[in-house]
C-alpha positions in Angstrom: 100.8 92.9 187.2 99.6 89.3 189.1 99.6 86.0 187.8 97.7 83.6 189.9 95.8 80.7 189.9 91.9 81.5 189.4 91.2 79.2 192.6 92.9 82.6 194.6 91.0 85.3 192.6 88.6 86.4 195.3 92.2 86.9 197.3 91.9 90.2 195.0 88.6 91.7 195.3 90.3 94.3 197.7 92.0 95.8 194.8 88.8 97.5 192.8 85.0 97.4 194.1 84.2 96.5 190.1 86.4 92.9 190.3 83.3 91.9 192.4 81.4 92.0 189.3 84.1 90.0 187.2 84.5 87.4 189.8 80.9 86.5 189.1 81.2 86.4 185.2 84.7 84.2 185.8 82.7 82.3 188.1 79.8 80.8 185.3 79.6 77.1 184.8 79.5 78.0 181.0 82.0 80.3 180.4 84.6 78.1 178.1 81.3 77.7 176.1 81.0 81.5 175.4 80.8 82.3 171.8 83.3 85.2 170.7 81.6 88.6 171.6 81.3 91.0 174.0 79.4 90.9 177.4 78.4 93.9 179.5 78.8 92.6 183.4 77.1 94.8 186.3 75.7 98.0 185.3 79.2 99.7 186.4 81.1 99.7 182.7 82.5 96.4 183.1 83.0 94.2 180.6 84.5 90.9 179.1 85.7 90.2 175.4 85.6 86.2 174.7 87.8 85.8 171.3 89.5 82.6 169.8 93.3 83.1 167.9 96.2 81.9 166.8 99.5 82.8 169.1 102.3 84.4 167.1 106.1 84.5 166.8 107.3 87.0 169.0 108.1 89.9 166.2 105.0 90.0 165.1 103.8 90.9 168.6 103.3 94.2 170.2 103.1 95.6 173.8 100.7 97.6 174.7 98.9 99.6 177.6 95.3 101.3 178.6 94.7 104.2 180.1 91.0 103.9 182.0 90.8 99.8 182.1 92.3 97.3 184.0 92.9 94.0 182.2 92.1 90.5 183.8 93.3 88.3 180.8 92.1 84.0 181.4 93.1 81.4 179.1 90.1 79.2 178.9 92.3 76.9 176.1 95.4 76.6 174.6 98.5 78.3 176.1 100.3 82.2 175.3 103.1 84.1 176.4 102.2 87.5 177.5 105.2 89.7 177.7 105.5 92.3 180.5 107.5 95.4 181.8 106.6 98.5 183.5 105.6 101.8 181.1 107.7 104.0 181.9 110.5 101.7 180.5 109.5 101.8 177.5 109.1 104.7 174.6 105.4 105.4 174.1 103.2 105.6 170.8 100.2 108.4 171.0 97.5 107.2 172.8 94.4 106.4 171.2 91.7 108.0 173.4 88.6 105.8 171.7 90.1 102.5 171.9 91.7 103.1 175.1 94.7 101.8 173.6 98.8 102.4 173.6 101.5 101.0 172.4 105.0 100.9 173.6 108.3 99.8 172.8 110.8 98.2 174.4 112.5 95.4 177.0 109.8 92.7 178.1 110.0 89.5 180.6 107.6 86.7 179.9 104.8 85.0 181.8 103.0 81.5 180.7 99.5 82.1 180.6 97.6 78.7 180.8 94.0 77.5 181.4 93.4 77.9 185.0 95.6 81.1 185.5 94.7 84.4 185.8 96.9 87.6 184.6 95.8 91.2 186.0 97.4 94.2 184.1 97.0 97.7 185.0 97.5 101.2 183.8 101.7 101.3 184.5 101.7 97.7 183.2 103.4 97.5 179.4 101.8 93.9 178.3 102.5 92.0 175.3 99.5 89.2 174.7 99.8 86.8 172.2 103.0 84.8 171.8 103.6 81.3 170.9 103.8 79.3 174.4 106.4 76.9 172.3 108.0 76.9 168.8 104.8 76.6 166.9 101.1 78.7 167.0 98.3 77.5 168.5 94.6 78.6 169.1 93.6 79.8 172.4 90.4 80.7 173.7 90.7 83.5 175.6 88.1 85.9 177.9 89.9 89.7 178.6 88.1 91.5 181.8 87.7 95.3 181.4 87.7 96.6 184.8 87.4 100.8 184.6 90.4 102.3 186.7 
């Protein structure tokens, strides 16, 4: 996992050829005005998901893992917790092959995700999105990078 400010994200372009691609979709003037939807970047299977929510208590949030994307989660408004640990900490559900999509259970840590930060998660990373920055919900605005491993 990396949290960092989105002023250092080109620091990461080593990482995977495809954040090249995702570096020029975070880049766009317009992309807090971004209706909810889905946008194909590149022609190499990335691809972003731009969705608006409210943050929930912490029991009524999961954590979860993917198999064949990496996530680069960006708060354009509002403010979440995103609980982490490492997967193989944690006691696994089946893994749903068509959504790309896991869920696990047990211990997390928490990171404050807030508009101008940046939160990468990869295959090993158990990530828990969603949770109420303080004691009460609030909407975010968020965009969620899918980066094939």
């Amino acid at each position: 996992m990396i949290l960092d400010s989105l002023d250092n994200f080109n620091n990461y372009l080593c990482l995977n050829q495809d954040f090249i691609d995702a570096a020029g979709f975070i880049g766009r003037q317009d992309l807090a005005e971004l209706p909810q939807g889905k946008y194909e970047i590149g022609n190499r299977g990335v691809f972003a998901l731009v969705s608006e929510y409210e943050t929930k208590g912490f029991p009524q949030c999961f954590i979860e893992c993917h198999r064949r994307y990496i996530d680069i989660q960006i708060i354009l408004t509002g403010r979440e917790k995103i609980g982490v640990c490492n997967k193989k900490d944690c006691a696994e559900d089946e893994y749903d092959e068509g959504r790309d999509f896991q869920e696990l259970h047990g211990e997390v840590g928490f990171v404050n995700l807030t508009p101008g930060l940046f939160a990468i998660f990869f295959p090993h990373d158990g990530h828990m999105p969603q949770a109420q920055y303080a004691d009460v919900p609030e909407t975010i605005k968020k965009v969620v990078l899918k980066v094939p491993v």
